[in-house]
N, CA, C and O atoms as a Tinker XYZ file with bonds, in Angstrom:
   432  protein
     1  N    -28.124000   23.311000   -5.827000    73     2
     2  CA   -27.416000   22.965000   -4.607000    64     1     3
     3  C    -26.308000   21.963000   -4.928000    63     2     4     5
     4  O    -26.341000   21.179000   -5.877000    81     3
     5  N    -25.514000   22.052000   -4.207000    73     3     6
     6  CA   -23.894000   21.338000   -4.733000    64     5     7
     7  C    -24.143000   20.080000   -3.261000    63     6     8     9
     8  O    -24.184000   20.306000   -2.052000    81     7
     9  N    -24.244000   19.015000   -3.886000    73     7    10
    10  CA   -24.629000   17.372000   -2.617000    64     9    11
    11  C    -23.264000   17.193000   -3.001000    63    10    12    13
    12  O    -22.579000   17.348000   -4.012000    81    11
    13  N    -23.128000   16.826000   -1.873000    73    11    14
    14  CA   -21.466000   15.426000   -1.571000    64    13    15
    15  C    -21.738000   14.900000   -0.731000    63    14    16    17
    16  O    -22.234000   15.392000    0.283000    81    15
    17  N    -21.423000   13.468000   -0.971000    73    15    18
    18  CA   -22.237000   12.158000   -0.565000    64    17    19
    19  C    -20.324000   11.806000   -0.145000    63    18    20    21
    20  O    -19.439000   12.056000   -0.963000    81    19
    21  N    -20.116000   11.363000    0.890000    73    19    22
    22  CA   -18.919000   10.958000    1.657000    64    21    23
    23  C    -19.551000    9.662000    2.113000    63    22    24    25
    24  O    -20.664000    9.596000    2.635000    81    23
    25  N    -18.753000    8.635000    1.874000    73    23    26
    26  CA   -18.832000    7.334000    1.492000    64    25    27
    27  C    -18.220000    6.564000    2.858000    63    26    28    29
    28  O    -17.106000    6.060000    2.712000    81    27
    29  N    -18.730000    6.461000    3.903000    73    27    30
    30  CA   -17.554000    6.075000    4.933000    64    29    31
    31  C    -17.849000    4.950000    5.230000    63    30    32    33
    32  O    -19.037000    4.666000    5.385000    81    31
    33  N    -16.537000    3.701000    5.443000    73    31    34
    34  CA   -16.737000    2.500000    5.646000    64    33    35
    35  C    -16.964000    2.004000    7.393000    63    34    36    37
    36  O    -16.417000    2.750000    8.206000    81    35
    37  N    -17.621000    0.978000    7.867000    73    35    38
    38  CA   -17.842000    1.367000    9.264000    64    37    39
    39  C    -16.499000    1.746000   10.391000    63    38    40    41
    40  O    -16.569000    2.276000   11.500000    81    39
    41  N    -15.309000    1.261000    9.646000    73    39    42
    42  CA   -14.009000    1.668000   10.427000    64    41    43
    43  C    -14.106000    3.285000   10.405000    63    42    44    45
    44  O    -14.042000    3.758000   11.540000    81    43
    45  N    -14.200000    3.923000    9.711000    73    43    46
    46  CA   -14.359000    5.509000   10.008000    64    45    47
    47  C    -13.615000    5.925000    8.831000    63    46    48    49
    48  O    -13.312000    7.102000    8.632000    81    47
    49  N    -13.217000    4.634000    7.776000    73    47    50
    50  CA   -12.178000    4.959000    6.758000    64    49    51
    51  C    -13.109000    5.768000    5.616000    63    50    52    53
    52  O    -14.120000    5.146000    5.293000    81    51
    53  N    -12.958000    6.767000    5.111000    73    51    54
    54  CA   -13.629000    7.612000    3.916000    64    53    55
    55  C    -12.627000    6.821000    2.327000    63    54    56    57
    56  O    -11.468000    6.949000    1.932000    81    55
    57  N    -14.123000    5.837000    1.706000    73    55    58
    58  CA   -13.468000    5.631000    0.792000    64    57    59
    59  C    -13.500000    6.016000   -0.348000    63    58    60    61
    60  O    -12.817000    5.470000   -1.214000    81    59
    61  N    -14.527000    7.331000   -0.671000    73    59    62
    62  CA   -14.694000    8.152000   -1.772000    64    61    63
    63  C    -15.672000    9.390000   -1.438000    63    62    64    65
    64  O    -16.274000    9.375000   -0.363000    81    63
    65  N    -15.832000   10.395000   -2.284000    73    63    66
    66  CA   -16.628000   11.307000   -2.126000    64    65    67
    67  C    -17.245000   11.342000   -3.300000    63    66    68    69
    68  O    -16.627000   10.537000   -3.997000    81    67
    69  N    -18.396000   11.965000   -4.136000    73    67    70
    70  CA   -18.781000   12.928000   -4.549000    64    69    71
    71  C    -19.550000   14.317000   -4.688000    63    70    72    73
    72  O    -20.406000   14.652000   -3.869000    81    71
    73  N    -19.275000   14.911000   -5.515000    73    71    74
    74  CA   -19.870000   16.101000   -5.507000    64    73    75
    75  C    -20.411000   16.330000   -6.826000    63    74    76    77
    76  O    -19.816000   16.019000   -7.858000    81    75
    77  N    -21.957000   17.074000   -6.763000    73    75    78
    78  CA   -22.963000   17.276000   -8.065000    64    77    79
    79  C    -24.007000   17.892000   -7.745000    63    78    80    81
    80  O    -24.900000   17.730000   -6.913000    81    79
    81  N    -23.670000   18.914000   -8.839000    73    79    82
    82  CA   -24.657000   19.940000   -9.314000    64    81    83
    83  C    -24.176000   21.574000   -8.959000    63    82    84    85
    84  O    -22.981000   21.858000   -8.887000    81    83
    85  N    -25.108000   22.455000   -8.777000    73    83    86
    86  CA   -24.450000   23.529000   -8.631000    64    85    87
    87  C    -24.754000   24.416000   -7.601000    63    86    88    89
    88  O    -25.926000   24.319000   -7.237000    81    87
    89  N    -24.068000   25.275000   -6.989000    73    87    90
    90  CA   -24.634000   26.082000   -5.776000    64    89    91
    91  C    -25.322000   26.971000   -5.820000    63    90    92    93
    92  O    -25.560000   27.494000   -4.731000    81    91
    93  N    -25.906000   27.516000   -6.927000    73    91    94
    94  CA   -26.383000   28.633000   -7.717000    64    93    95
    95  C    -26.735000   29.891000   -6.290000    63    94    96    97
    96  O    -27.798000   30.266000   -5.794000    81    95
    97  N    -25.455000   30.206000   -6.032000    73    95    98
    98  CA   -24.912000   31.119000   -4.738000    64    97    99
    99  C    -25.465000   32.162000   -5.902000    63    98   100   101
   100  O    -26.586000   32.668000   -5.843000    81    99
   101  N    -24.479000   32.420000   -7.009000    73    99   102
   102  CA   -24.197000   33.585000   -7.876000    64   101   103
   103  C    -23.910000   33.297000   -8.956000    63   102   104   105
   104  O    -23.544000   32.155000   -9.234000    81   103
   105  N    -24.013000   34.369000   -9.939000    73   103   106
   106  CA   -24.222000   34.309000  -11.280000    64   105   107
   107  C    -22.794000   33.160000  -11.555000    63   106   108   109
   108  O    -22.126000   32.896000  -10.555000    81   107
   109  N    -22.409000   32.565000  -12.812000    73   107   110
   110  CA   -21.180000   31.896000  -12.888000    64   109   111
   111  C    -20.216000   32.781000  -13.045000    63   110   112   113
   112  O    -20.388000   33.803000  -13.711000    81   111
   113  N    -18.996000   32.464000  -12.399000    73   111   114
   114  CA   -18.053000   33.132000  -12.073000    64   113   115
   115  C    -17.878000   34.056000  -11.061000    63   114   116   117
   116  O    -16.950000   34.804000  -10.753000    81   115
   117  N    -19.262000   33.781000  -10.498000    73   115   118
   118  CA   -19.069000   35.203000   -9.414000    64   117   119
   119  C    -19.452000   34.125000   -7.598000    63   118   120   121
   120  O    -19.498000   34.492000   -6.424000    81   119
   121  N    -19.607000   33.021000   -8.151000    73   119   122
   122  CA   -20.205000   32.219000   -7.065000    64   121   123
   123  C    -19.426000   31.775000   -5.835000    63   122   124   125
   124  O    -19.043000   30.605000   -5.865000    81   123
   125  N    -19.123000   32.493000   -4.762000    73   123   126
   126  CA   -18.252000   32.135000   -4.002000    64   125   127
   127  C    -18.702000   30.571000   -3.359000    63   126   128   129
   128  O    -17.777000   29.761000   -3.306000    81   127
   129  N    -19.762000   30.209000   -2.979000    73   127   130
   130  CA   -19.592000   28.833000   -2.758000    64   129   131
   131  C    -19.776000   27.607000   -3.694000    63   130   132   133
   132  O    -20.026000   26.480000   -3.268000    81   131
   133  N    -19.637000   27.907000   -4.936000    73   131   134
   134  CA   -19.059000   27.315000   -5.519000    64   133   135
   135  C    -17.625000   27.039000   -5.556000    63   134   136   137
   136  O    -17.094000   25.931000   -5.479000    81   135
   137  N    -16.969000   28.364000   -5.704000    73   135   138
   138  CA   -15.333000   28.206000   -5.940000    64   137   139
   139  C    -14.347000   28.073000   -4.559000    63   138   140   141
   140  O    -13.129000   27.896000   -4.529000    81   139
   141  N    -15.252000   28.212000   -3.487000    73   139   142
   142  CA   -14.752000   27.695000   -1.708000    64   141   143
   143  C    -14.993000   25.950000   -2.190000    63   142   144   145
   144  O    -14.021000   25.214000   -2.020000    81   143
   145  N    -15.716000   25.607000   -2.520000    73   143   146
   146  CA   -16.153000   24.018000   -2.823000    64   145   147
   147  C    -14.846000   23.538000   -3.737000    63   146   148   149
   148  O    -13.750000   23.061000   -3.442000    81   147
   149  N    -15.511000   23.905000   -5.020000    73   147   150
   150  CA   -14.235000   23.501000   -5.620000    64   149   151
   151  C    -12.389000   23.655000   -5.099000    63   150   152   153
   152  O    -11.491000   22.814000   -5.123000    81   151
   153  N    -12.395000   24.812000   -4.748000    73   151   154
   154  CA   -11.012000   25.044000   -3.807000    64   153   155
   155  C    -10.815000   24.130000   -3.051000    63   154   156   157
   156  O     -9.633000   23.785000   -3.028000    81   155
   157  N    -11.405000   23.636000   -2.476000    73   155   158
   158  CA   -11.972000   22.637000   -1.198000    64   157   159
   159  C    -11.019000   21.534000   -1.475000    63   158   160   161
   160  O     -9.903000   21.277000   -1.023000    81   159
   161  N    -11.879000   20.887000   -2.455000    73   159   162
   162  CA   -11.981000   19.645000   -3.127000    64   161   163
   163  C    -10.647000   19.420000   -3.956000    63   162   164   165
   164  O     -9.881000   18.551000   -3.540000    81   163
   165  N    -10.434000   19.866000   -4.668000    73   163   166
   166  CA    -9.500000   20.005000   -6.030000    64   165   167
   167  C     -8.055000   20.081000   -5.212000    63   166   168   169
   168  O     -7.040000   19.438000   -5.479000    81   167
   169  N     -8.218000   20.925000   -4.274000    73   167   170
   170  CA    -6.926000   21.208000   -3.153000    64   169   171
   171  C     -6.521000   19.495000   -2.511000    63   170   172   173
   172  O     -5.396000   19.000000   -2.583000    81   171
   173  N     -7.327000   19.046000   -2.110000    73   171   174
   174  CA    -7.208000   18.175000   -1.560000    64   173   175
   175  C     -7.063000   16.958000   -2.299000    63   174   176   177
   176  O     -6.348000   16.229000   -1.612000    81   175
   177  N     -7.402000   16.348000   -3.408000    73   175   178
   178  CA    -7.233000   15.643000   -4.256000    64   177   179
   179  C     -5.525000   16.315000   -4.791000    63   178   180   181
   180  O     -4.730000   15.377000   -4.857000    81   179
   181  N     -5.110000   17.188000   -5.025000    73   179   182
   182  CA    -3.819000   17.594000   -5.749000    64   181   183
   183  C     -3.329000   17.522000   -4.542000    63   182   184   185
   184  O     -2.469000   16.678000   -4.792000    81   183
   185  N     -3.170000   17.780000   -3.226000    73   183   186
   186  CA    -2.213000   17.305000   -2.110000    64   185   187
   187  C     -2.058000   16.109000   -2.431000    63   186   188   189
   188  O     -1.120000   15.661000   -3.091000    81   187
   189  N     -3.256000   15.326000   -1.844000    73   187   190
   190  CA    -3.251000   13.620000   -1.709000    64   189   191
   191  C     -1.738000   12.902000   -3.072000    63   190   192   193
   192  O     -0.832000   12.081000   -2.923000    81   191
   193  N     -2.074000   13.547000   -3.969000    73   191   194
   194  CA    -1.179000   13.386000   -5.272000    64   193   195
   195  C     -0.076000   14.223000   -5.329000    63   194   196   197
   196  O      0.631000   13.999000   -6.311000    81   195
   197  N      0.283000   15.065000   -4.643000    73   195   198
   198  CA     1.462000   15.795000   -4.592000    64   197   199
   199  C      2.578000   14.791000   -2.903000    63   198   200   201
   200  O      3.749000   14.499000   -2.657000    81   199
   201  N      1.650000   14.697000   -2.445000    73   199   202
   202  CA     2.282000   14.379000   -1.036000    64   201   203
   203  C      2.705000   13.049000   -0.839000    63   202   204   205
   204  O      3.686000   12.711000   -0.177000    81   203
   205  N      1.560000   11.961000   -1.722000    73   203   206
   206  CA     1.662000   10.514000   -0.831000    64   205   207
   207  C      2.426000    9.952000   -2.340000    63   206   208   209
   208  O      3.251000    9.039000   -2.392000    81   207
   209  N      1.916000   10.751000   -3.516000    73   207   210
   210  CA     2.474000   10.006000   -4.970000    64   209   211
   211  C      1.569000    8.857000   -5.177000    63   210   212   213
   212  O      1.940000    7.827000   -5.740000    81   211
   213  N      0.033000    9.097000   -4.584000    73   211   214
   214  CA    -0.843000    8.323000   -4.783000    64   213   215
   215  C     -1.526000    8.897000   -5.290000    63   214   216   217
   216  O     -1.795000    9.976000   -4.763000    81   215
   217  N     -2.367000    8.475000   -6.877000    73   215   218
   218  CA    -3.370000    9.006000   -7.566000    64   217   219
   219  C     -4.796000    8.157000   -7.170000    63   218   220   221
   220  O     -4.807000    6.926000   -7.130000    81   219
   221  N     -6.014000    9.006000   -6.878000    73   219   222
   222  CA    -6.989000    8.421000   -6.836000    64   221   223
   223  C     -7.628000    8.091000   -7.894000    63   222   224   225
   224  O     -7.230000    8.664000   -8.908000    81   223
   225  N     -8.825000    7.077000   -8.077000    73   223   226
   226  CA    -9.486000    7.103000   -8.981000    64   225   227
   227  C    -10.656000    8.220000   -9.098000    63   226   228   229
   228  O    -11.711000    8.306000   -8.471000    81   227
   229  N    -10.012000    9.199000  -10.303000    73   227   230
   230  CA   -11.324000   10.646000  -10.534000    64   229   231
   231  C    -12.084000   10.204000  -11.500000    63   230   232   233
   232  O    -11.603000    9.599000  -12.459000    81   231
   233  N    -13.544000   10.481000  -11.355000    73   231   234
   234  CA   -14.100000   10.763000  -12.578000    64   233   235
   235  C    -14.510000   12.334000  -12.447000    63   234   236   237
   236  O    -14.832000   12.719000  -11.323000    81   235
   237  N    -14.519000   13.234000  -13.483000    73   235   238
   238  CA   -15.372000   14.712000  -13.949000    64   237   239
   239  C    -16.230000   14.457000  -14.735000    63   238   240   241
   240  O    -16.091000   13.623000  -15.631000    81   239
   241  N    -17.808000   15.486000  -14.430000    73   239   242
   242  CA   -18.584000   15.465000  -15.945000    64   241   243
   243  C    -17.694000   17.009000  -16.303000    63   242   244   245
   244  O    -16.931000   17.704000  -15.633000    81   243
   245  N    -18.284000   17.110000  -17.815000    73   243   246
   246  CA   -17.896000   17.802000  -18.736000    64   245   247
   247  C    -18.228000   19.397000  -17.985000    63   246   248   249
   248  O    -17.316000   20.147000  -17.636000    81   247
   249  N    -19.109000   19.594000  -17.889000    73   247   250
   250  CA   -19.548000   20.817000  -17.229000    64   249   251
   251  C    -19.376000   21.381000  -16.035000    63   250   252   253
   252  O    -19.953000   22.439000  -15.784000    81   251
   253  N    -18.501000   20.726000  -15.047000    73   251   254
   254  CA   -18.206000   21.113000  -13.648000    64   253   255
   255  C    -19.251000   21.062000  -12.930000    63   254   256   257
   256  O    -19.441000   22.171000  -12.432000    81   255
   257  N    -19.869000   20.471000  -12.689000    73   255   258
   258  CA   -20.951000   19.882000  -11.881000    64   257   259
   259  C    -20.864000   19.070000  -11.519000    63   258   260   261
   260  O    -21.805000   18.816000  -10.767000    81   259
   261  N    -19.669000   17.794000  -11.648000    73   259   262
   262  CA   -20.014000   16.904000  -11.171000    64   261   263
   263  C    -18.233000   16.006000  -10.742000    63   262   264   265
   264  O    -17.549000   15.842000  -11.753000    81   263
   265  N    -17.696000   15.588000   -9.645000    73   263   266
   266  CA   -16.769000   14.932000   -9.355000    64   265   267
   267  C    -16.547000   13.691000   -8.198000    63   266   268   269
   268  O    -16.948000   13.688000   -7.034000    81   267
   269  N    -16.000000   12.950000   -8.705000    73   267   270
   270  CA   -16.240000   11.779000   -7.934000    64   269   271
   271  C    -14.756000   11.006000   -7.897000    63   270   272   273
   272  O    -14.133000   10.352000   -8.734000    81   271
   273  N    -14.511000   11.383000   -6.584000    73   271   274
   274  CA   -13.048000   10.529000   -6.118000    64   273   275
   275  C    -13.099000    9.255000   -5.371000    63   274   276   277
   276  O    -13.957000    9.120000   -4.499000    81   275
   277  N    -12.277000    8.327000   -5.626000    73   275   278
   278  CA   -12.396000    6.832000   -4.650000    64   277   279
   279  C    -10.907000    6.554000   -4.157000    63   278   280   281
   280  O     -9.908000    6.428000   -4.865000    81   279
   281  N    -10.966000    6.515000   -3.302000    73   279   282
   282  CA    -9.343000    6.158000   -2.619000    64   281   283
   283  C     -9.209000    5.279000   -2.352000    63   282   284   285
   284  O    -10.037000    4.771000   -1.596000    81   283
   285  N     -7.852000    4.380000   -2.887000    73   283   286
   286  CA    -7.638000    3.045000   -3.170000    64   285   287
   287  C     -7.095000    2.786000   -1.426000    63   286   288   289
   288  O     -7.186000    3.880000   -0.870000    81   287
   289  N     -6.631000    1.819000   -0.535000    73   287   290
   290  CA    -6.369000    1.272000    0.365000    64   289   291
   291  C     -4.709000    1.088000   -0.085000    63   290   292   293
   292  O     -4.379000    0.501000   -1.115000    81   291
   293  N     -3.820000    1.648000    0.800000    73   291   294
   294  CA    -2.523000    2.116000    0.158000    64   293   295
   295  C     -1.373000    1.887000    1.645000    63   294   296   297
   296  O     -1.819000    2.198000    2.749000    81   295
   297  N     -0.377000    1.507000    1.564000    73   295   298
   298  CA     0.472000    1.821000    2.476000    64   297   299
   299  C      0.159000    3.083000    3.096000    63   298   300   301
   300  O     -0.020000    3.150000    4.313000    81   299
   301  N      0.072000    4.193000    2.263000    73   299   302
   302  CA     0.090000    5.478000    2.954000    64   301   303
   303  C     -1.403000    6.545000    3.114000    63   302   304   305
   304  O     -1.573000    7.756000    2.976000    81   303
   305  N     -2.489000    5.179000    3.537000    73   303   306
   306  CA    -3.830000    5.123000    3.439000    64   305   307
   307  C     -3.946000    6.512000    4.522000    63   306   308   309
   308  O     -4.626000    7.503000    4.254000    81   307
   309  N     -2.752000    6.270000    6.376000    73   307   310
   310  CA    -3.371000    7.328000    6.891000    64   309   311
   311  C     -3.092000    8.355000    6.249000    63   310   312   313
   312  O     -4.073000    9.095000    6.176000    81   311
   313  N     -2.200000    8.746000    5.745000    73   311   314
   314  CA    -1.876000    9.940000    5.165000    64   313   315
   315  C     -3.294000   10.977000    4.219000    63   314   316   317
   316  O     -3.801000   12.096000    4.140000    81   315
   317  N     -3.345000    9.804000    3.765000    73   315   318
   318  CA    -4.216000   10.249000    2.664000    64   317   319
   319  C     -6.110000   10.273000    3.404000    63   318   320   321
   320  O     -7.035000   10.964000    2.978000    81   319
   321  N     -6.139000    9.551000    4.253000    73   319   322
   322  CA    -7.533000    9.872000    5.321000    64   321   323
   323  C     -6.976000   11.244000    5.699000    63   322   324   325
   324  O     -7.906000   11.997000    5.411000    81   323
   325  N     -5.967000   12.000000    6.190000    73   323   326
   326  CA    -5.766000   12.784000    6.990000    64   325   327
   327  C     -6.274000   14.433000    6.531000    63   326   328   329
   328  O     -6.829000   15.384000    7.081000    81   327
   329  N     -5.650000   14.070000    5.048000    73   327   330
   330  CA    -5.814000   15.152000    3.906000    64   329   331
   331  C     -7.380000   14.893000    3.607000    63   330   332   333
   332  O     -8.114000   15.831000    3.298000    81   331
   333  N     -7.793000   13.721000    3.704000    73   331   334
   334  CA    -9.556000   14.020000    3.319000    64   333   335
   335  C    -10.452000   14.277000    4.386000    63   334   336   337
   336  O    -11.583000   14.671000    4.102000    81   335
   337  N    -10.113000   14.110000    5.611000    73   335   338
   338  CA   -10.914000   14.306000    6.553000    64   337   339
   339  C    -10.679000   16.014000    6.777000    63   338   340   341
   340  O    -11.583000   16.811000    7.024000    81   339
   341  N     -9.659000   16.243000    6.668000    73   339   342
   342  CA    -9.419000   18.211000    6.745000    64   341   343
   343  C    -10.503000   18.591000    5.365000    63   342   344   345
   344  O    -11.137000   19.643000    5.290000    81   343
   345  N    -10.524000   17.942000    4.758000    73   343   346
   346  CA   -11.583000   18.450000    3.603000    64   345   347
   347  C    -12.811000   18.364000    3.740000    63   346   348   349
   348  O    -13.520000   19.235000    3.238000    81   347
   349  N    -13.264000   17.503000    4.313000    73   347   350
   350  CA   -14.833000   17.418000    5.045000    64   349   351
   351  C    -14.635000   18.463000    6.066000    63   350   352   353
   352  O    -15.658000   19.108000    6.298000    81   351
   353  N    -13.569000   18.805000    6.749000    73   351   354
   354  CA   -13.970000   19.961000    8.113000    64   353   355
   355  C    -14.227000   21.071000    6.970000    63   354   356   357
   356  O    -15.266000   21.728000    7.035000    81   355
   357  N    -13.458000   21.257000    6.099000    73   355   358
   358  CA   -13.634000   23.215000    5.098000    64   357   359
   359  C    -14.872000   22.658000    4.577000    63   358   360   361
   360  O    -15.546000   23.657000    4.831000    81   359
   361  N    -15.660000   21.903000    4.079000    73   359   362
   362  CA   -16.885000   21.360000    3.407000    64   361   363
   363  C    -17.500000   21.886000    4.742000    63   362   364   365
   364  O    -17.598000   23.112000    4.773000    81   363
   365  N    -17.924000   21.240000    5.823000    73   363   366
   366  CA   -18.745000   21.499000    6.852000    64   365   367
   367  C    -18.581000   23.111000    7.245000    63   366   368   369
   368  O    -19.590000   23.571000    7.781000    81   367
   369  N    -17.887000   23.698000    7.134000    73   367   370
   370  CA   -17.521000   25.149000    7.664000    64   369   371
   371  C    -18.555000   25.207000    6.420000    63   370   372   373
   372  O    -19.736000   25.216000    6.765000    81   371
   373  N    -18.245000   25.258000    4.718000    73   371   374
   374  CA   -18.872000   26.252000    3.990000    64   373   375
   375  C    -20.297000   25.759000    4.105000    63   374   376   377
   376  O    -21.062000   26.542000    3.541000    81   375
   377  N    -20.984000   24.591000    4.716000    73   375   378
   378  CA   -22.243000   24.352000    4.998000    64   377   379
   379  C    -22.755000   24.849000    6.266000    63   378   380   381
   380  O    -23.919000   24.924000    6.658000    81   379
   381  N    -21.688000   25.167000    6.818000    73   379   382
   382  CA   -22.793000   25.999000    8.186000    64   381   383
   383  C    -23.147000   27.326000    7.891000    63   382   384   385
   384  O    -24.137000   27.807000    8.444000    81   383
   385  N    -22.212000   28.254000    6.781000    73   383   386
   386  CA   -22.352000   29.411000    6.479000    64   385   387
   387  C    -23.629000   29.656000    5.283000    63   386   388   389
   388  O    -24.516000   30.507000    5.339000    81   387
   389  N    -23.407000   28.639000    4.222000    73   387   390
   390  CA   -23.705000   28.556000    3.388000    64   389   391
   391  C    -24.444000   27.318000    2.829000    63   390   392   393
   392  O    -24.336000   26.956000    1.658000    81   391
   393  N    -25.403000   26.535000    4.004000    73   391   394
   394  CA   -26.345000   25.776000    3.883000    64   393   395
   395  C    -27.551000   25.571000    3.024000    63   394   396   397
   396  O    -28.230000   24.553000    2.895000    81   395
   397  N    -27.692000   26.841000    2.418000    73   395   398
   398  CA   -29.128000   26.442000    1.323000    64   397   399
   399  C    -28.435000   26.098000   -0.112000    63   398   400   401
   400  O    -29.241000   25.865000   -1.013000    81   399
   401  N    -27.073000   26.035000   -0.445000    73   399   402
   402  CA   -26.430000   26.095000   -1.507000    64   401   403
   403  C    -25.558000   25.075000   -1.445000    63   402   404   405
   404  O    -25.095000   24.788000   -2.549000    81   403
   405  N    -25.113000   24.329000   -0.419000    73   403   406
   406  CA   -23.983000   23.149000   -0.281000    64   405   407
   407  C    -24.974000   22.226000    1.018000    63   406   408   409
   408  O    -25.697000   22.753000    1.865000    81   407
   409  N    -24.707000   20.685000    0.819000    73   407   410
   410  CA   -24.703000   19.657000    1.647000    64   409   411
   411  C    -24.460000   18.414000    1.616000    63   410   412   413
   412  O    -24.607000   17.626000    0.682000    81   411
   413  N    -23.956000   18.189000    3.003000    73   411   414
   414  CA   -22.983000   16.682000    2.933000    64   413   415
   415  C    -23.901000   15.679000    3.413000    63   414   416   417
   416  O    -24.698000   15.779000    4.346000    81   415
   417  N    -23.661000   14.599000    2.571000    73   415   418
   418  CA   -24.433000   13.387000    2.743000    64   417   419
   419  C    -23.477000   12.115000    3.157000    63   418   420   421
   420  O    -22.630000   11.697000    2.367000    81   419
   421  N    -23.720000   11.404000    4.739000    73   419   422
   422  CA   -22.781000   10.726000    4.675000    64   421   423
   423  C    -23.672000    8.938000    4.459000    63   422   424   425
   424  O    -24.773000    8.680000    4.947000    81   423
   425  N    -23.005000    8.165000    3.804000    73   423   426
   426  CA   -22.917000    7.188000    3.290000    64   425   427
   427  C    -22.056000    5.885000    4.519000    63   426   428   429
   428  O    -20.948000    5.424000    4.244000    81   427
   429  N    -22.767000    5.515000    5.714000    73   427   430
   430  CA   -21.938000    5.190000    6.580000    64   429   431
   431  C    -22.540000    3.256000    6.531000    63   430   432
   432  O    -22.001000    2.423000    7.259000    81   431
């Protein structure tokens, strides 16, 4: 099962996510909620960095199982809540469909 733990401070500000382990939907390479997840995620981290010219702090493990973003407090902080909160709505969509394989943990 693929956990992401969303980190929210009591203002409603999201100041990191992660995500770990695997959705074992389908064989590798064939796993659609895996690669809706990753799409998810990866999309939204490369906006945040395409759009605001703000890099977060990433860590990856080696094996794709595991990612962990922290978003620094920035002039262009709403911007960058705006792009992560649309990413928790496609996260929650692929957990209502696809609940025994993905879930969000919030950290409030």
């Amino acid at each position: 099962m693929i956990k992401i733990i969303i980190n929210e401070q009591p203002t409603g500000r999201i100041s990191s996510f992660e995500m770990k382990g695997h959705a074992d939907y389908a064989e590798h390479g064939k796993d659609l909620v895996c690669a809706g997840a990753s799409a998810v995620s990866f999309g939204a981290v490369n906006a945040i960095i395409a759009l605001t010219d703000i890099t977060p702090e990433i860590q990856q493990g080696s094996d794709g199982g595991y990612l962990k973003v922290a978003f620094p407090e920035t002039e262009k902080d709403s911007e960058i809540q705006l792009i992560v909160k649309a990413m928790i709505v496609s996260l929650q969509t692929i957990e209502q469909d696809y609940g025994q394989h993905i879930k969000l943990i919030y950290n409030r």
